[in-house]
Biopython code that builds the backbone (N, CA, C, O; Angstrom):
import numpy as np
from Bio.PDB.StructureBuilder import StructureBuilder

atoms = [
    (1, "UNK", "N", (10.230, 49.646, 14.147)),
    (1, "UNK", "CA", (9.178, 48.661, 14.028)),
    (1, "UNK", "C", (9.304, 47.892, 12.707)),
    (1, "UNK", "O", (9.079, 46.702, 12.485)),
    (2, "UNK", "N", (9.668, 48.746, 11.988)),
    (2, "UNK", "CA", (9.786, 48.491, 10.562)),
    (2, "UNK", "C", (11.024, 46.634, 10.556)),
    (2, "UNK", "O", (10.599, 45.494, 10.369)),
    (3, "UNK", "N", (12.270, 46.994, 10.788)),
    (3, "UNK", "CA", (12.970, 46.165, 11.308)),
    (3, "UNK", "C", (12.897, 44.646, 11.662)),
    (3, "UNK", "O", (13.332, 43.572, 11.246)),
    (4, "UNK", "N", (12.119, 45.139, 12.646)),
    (4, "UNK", "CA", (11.565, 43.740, 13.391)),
    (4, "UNK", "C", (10.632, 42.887, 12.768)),
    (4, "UNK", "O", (10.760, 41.664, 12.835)),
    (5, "UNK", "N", (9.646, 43.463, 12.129)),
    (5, "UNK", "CA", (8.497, 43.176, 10.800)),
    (5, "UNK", "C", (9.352, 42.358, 10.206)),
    (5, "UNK", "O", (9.215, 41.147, 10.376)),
    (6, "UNK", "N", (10.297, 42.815, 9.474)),
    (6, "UNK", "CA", (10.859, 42.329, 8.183)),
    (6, "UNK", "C", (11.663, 40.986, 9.048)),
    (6, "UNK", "O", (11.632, 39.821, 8.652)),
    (7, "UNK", "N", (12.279, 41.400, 10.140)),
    (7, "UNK", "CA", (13.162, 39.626, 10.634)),
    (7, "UNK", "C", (12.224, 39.240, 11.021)),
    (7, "UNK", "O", (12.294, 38.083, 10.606)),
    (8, "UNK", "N", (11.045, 39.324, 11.695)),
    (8, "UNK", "CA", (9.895, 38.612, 12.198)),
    (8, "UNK", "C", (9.658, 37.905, 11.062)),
    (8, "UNK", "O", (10.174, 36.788, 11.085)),
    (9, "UNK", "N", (8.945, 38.222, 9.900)),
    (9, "UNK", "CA", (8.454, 37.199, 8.608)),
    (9, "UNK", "C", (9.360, 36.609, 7.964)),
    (9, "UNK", "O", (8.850, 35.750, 7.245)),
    (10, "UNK", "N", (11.019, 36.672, 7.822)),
    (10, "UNK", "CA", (12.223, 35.934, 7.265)),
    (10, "UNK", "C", (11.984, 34.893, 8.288)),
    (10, "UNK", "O", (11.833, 33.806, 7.730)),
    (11, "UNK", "N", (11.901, 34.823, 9.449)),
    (11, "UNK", "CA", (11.684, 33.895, 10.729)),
    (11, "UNK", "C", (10.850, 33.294, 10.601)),
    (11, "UNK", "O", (11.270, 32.160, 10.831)),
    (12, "UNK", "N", (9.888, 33.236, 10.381)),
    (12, "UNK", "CA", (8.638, 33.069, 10.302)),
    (12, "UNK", "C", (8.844, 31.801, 8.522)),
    (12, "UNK", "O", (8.594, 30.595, 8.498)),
    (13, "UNK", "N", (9.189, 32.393, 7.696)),
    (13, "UNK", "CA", (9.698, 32.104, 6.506)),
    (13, "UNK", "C", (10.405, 31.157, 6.250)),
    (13, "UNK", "O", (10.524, 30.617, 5.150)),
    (14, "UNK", "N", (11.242, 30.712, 7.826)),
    (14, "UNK", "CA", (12.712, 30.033, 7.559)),
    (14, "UNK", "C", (12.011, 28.828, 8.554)),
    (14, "UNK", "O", (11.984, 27.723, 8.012)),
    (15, "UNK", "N", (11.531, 28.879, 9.716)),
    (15, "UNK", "CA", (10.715, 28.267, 10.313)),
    (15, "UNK", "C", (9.860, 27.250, 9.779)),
    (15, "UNK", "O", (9.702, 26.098, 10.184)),
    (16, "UNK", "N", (9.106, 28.096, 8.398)),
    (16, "UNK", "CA", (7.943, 26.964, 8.028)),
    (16, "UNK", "C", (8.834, 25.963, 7.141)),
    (16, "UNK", "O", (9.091, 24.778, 7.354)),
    (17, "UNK", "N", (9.236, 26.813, 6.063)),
    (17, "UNK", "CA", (10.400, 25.417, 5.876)),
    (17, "UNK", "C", (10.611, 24.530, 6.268)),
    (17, "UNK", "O", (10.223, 23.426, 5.888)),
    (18, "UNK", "N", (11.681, 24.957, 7.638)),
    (18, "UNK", "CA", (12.597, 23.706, 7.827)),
    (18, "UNK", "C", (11.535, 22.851, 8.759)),
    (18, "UNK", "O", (11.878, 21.681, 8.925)),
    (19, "UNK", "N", (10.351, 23.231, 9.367)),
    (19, "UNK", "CA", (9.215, 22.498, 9.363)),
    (19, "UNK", "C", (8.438, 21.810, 8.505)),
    (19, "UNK", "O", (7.523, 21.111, 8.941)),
    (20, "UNK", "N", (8.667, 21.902, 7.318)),
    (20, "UNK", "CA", (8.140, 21.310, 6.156)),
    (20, "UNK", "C", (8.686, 20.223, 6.216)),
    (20, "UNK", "O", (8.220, 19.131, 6.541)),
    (21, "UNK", "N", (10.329, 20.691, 5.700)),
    (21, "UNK", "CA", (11.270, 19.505, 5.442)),
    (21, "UNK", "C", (11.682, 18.426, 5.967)),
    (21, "UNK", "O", (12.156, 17.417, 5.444)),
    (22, "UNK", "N", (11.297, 18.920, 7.970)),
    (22, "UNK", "CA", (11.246, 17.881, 8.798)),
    (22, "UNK", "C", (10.177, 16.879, 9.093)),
    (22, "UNK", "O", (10.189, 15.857, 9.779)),
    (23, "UNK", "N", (9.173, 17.507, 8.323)),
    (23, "UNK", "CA", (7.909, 16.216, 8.437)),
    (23, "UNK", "C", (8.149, 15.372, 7.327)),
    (23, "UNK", "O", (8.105, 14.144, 7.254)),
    (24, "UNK", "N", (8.459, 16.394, 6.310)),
    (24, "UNK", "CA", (8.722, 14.982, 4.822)),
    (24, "UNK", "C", (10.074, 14.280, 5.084)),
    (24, "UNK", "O", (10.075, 13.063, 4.902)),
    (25, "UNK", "N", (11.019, 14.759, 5.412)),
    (25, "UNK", "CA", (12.101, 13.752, 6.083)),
    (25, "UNK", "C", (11.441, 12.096, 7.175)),
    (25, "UNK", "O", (11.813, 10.923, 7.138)),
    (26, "UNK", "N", (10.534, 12.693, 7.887)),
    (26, "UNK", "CA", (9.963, 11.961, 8.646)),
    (26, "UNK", "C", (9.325, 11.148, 8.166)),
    (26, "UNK", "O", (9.692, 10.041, 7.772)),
    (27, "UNK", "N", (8.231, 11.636, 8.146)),
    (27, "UNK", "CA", (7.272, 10.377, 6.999)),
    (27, "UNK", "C", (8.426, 9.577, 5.548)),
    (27, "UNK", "O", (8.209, 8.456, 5.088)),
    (28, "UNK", "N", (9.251, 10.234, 5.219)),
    (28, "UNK", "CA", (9.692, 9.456, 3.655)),
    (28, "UNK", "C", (10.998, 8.581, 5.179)),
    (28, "UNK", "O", (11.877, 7.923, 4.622)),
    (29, "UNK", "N", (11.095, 8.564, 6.399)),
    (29, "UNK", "CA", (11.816, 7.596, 7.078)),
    (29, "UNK", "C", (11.169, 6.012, 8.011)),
    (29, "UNK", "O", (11.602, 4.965, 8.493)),
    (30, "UNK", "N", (9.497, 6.984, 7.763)),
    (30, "UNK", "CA", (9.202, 5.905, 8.303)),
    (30, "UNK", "C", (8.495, 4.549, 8.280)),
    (30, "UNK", "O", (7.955, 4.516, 7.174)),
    (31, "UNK", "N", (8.298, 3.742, 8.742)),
    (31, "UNK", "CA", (8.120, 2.794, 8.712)),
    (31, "UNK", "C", (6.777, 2.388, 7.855)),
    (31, "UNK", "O", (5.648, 2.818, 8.088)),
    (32, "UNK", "N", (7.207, 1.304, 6.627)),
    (32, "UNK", "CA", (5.792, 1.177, 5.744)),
    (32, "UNK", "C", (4.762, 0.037, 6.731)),
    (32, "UNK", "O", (5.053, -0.952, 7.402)),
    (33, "UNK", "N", (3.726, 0.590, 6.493)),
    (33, "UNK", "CA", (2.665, -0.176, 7.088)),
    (33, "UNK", "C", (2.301, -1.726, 6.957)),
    (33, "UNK", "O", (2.043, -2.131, 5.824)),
    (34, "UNK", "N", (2.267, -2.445, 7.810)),
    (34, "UNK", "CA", (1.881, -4.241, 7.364)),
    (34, "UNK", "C", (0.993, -4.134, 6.681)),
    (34, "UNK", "O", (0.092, -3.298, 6.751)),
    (35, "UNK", "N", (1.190, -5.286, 5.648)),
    (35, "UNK", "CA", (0.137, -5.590, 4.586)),
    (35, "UNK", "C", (-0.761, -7.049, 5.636)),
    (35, "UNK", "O", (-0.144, -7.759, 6.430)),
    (36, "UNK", "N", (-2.084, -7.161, 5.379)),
    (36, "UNK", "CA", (-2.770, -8.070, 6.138)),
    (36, "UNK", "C", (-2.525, -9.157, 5.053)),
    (36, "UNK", "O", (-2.747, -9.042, 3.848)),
    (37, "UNK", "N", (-1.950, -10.391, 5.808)),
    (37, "UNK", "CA", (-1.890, -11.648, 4.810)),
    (37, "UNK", "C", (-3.752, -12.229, 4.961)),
    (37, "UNK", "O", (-4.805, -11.848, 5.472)),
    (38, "UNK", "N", (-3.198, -13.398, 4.114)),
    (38, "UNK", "CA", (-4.245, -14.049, 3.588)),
    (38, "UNK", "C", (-4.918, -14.978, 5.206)),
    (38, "UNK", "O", (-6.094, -15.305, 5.371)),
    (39, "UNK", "N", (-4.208, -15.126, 5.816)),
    (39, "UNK", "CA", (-4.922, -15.785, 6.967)),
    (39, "UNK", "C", (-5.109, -14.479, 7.691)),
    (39, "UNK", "O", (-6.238, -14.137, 7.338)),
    (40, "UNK", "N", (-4.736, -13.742, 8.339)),
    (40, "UNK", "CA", (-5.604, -12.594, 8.975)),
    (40, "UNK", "C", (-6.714, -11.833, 8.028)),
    (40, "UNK", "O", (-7.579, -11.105, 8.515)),
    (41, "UNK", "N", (-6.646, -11.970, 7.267)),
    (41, "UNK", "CA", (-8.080, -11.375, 6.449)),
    (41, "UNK", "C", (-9.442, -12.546, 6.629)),
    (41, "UNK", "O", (-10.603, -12.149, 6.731)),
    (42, "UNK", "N", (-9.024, -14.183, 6.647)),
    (42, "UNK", "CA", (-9.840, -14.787, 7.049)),
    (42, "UNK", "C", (-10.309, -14.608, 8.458)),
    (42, "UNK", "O", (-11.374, -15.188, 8.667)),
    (43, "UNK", "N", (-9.832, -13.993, 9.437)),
    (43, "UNK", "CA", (-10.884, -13.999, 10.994)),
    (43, "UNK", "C", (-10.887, -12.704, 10.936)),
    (43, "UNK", "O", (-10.160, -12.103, 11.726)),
    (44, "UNK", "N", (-11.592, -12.059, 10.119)),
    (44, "UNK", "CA", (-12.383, -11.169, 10.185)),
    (44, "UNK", "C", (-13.502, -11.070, 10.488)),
    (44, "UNK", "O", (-13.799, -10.973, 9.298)),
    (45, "UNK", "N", (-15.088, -10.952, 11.305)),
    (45, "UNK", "CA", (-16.363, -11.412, 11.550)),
    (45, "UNK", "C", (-16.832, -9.748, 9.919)),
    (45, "UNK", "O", (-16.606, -8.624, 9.471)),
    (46, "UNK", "N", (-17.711, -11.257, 9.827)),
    (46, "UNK", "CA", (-18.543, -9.846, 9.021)),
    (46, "UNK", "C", (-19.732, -9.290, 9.971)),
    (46, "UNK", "O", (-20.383, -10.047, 10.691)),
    (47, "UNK", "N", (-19.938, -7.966, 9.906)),
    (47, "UNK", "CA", (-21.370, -7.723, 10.716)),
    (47, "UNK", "C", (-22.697, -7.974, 10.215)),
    (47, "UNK", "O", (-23.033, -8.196, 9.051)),
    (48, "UNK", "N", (-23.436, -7.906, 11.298)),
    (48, "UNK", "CA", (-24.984, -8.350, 10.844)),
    (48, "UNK", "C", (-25.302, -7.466, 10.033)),
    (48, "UNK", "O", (-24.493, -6.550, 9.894)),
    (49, "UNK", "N", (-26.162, -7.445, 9.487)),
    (49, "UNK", "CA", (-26.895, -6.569, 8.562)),
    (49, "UNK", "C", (-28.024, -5.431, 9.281)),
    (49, "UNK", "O", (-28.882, -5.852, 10.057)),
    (50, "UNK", "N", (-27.932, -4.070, 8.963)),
    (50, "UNK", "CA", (-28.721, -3.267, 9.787)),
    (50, "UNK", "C", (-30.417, -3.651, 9.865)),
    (50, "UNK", "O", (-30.901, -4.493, 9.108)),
    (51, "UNK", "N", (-31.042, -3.085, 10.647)),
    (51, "UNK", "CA", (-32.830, -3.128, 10.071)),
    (51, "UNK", "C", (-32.851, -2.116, 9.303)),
    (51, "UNK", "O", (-32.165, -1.122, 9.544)),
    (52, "UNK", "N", (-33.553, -2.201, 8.375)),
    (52, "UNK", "CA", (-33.944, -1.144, 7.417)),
    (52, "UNK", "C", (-34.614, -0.258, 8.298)),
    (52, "UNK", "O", (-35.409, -0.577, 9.182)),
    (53, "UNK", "N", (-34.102, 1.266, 7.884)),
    (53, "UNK", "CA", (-35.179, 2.416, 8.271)),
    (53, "UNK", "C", (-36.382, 2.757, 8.228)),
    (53, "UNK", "O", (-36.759, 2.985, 7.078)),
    (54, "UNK", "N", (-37.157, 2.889, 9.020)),
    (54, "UNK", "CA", (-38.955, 2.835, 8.485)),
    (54, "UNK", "C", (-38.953, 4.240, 7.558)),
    (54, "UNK", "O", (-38.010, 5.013, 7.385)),
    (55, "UNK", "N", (-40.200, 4.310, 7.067)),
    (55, "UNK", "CA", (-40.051, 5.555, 6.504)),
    (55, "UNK", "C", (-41.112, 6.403, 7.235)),
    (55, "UNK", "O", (-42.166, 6.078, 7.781)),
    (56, "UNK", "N", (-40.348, 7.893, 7.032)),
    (56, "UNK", "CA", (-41.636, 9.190, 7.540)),
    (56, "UNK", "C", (-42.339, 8.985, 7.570)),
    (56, "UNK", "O", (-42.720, 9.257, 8.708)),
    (57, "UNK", "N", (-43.621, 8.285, 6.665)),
    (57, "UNK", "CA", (-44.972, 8.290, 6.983)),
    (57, "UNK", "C", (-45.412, 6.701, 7.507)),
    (57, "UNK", "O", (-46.521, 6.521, 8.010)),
    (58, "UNK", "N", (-44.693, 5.874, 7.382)),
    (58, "UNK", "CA", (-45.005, 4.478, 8.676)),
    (58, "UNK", "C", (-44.543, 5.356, 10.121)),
    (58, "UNK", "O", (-45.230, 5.358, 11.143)),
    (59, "UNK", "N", (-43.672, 5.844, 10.016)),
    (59, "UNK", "CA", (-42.958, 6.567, 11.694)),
    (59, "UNK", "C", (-44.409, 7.674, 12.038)),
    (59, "UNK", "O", (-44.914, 7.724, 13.159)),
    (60, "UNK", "N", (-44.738, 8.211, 11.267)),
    (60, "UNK", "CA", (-45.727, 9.340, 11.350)),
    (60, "UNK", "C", (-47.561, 9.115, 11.926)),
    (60, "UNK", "O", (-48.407, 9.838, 12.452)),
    (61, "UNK", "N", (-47.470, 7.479, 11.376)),
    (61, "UNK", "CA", (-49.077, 7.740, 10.871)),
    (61, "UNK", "C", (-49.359, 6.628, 12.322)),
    (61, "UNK", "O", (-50.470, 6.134, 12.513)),
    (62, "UNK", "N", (-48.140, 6.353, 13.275)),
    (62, "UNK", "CA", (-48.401, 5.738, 14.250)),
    (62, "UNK", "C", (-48.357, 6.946, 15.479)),
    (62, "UNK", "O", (-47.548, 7.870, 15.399)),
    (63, "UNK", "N", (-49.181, 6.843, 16.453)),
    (63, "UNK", "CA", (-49.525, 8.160, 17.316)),
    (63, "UNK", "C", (-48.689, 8.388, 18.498)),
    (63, "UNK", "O", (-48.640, 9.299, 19.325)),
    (64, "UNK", "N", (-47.755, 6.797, 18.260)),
    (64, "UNK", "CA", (-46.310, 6.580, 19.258)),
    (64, "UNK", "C", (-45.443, 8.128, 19.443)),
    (64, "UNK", "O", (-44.459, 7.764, 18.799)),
    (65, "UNK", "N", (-45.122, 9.462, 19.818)),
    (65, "UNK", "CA", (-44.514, 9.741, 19.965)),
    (65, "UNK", "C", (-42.884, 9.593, 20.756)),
    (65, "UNK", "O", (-42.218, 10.615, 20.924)),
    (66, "UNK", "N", (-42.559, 8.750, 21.031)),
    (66, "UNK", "CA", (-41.735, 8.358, 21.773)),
    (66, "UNK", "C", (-40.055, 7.545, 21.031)),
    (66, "UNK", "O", (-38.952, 7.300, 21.519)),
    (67, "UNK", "N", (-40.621, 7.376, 19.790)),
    (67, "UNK", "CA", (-39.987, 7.026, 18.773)),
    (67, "UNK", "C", (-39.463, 7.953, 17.889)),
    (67, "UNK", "O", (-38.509, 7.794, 17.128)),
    (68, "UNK", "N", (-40.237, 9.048, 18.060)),
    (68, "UNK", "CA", (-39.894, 10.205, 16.708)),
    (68, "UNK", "C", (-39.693, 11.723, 17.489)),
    (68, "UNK", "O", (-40.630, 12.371, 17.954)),
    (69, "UNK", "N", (-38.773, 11.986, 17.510)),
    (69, "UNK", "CA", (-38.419, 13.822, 18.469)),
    (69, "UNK", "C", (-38.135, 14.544, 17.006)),
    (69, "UNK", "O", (-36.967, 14.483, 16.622)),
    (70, "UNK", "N", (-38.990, 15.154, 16.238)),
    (70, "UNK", "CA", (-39.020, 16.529, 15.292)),
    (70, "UNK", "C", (-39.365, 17.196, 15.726)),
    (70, "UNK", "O", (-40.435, 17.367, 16.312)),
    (71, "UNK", "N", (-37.449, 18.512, 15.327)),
    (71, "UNK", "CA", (-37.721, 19.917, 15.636)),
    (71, "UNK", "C", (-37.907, 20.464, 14.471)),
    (71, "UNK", "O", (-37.131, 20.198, 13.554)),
    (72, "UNK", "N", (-38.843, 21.228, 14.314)),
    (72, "UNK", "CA", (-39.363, 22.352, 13.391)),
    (72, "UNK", "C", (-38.919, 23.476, 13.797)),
    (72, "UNK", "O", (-39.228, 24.022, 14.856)),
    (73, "UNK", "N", (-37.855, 24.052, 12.627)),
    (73, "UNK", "CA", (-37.202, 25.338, 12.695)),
    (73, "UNK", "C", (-38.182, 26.662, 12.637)),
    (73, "UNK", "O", (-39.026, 26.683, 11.740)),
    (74, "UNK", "N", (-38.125, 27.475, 13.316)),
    (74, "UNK", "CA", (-38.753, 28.913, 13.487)),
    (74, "UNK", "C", (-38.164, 29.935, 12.176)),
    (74, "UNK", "O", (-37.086, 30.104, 11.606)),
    (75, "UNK", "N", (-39.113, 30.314, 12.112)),
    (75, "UNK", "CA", (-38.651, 31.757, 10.902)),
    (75, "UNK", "C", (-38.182, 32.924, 11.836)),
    (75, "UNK", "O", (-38.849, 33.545, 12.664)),
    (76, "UNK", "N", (-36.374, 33.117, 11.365)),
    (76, "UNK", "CA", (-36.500, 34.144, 12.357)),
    (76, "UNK", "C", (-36.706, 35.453, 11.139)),
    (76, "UNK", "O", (-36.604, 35.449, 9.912)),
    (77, "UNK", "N", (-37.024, 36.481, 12.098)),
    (77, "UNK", "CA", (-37.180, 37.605, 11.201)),
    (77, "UNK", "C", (-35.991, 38.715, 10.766)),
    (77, "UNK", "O", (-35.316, 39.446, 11.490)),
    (78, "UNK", "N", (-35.996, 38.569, 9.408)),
    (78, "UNK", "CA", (-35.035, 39.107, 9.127)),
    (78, "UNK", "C", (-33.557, 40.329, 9.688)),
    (78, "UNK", "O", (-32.355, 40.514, 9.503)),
    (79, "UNK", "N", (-34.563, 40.799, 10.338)),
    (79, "UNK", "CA", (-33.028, 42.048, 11.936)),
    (79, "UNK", "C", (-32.696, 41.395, 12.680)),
    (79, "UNK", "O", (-32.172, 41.841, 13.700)),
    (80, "UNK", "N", (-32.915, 39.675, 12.412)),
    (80, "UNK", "CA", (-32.020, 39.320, 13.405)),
    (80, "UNK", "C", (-30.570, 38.233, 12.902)),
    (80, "UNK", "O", (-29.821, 37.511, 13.559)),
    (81, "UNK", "N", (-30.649, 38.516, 11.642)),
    (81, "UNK", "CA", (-29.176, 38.010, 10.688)),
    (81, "UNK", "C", (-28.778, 39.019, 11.011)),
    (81, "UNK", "O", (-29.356, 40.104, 11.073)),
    (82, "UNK", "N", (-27.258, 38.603, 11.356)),
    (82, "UNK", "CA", (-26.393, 39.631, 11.197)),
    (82, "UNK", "C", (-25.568, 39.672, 9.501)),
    (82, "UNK", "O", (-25.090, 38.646, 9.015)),
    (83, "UNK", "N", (-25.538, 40.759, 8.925)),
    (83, "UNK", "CA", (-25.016, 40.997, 7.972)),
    (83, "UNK", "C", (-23.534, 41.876, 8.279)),
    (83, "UNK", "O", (-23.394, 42.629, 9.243)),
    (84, "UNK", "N", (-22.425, 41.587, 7.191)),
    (84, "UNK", "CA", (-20.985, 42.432, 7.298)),
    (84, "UNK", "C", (-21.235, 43.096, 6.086)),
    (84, "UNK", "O", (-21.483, 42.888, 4.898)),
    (85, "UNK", "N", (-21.050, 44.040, 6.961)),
    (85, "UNK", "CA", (-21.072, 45.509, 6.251)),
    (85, "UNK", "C", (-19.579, 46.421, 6.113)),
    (85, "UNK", "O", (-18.681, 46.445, 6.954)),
    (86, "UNK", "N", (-19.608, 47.061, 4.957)),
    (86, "UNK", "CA", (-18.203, 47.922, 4.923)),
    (86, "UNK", "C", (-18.602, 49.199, 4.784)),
    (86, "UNK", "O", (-19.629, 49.463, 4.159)),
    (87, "UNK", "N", (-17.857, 50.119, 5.338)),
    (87, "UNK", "CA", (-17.958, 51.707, 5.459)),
    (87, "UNK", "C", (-17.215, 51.893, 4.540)),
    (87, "UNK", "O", (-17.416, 53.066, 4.226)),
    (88, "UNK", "N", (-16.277, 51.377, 3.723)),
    (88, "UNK", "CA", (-15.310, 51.766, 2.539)),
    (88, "UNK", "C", (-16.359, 52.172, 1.160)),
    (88, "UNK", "O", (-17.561, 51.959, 1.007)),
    (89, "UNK", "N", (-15.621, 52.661, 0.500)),
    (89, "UNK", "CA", (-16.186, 53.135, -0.863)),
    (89, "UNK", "C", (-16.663, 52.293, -1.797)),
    (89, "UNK", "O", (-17.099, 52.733, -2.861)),
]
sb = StructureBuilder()
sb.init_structure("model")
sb.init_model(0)
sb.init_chain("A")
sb.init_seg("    ")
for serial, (resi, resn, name, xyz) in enumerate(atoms, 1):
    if name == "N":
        sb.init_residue(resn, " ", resi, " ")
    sb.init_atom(name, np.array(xyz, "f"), 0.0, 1.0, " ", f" {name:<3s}", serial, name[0])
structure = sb.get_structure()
């Protein structure tokens, strides 16, 4: 078992490498990206401008529910976190 361990992770070892070397070979072969000239940067649309967000208490103090879905988180009680625990020393 012992054996196989040890060529398993040289493999494993020799693998990531030449996987390394073949992506940076790759990328340092390929092709640099177009730069946008000066006339394609002009037909660009700019976007509209958002509506401003109302705030919590304009959203709140109207009786509209239909606009506003708040969930209010529950207290759970503590035995029901799970905690990791070790039996070691």
């Amino acid at each position: 078992m012992k054996p196989f361990k040890n060529s398993l992770h040289i493999f494993i070892t020799f693998v990531s490498v030449f996987a390394f070397l073949g992506g940076w070979a790759t990328l340092a072969h390929s092709r640099k990206p177009i730069q946008p000239t000066q006339s394609q940067t002009n037909q660009i649309e700019a976007l509209p401008p958002l509506a401003p967000i109302p705030s919590f208490n304009s959203v709140t103090s109207n009786n509209d529910d239909s606009n506003l879905n708040i969930i209010v988180p529950t207290r759970r009680s503590r035995a029901t976190n799970s905690i990791f625990v070790t039996r070691g020393s």
